[in-house]
C-alpha positions as CSV (number, residue, x, y, z in Angstrom):
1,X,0.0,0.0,0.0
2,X,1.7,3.1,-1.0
3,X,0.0,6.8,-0.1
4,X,2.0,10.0,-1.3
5,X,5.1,7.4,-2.8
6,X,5.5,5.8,0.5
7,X,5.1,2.6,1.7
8,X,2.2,2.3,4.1
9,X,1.4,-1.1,4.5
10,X,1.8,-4.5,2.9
11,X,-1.6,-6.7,1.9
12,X,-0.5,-10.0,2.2
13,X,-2.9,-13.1,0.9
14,X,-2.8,-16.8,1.2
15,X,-3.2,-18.9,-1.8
16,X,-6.6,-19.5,-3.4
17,X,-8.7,-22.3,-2.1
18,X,-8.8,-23.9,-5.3
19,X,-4.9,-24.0,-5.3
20,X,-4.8,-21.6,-9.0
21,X,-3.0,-19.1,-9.8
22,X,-5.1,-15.2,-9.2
23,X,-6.2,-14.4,-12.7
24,X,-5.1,-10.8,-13.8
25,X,-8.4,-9.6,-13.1
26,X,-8.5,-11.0,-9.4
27,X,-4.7,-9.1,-9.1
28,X,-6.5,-6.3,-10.3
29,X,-9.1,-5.8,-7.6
30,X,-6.0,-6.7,-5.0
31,X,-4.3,-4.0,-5.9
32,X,-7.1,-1.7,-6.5
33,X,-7.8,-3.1,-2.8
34,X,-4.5,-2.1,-1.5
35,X,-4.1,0.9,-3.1
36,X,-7.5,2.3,-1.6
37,X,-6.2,0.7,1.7
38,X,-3.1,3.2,1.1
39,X,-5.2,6.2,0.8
40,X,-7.4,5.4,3.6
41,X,-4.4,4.9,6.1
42,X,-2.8,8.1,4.8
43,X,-6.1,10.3,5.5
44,X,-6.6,8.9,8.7
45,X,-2.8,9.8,9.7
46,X,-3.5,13.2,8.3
47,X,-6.6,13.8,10.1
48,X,-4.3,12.7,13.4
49,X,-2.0,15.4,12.8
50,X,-4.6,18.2,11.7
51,X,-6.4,17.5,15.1
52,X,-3.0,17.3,16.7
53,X,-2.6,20.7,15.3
54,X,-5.9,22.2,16.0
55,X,-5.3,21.1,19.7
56,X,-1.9,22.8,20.2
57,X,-3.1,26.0,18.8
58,X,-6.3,25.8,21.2
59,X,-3.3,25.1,23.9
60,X,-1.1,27.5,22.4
61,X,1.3,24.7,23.0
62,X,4.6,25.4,20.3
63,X,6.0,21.9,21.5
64,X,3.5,20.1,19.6
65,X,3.4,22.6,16.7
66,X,7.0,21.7,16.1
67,X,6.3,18.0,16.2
68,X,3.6,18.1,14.0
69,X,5.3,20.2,11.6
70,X,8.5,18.0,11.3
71,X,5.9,15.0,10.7
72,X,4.4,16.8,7.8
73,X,7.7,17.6,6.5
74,X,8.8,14.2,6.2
75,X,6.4,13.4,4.4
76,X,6.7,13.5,0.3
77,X,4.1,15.8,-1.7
78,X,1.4,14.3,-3.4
């Protein structure tokens, strides 16, 4: 799972029931799987840091600020 070029998470499966091979198309909807997987994660850990935010500026707590900020900074544009 990969969100703005960075690794996120891994989906891992077990082999079919039927012991084949995915077909393409079943690959497909895995990735398609993952990748929304990916975004989700990623807007959840931005949400985190927005209300991370929004409670050190209620707190006017600069510790926090900082953090957050150097969080946002490691990660890569979209």
């Amino acid at each position: 799972m990969i969100a703005r070029g960075q690794l996120v998470g891994v989906l891992a499966c077990g082999p079919k029931q039927d012991g084949e091979t995915p077909a393409p198309d079943e690959r497909a909807v895995l990735a398609t799987l993952a990748q929304a997987a990916g975004i989700a994660f990623d807007t959840l850990r931005t949400n985190a840091l927005r209300s991370a935010v929004d409670r050190a500026l209620e707190q006017d707590d600069l510790g926090v600020l900082r953090r957050a900020q150097a969080a946002f900074q490691r990660s890569p544009a979209p």
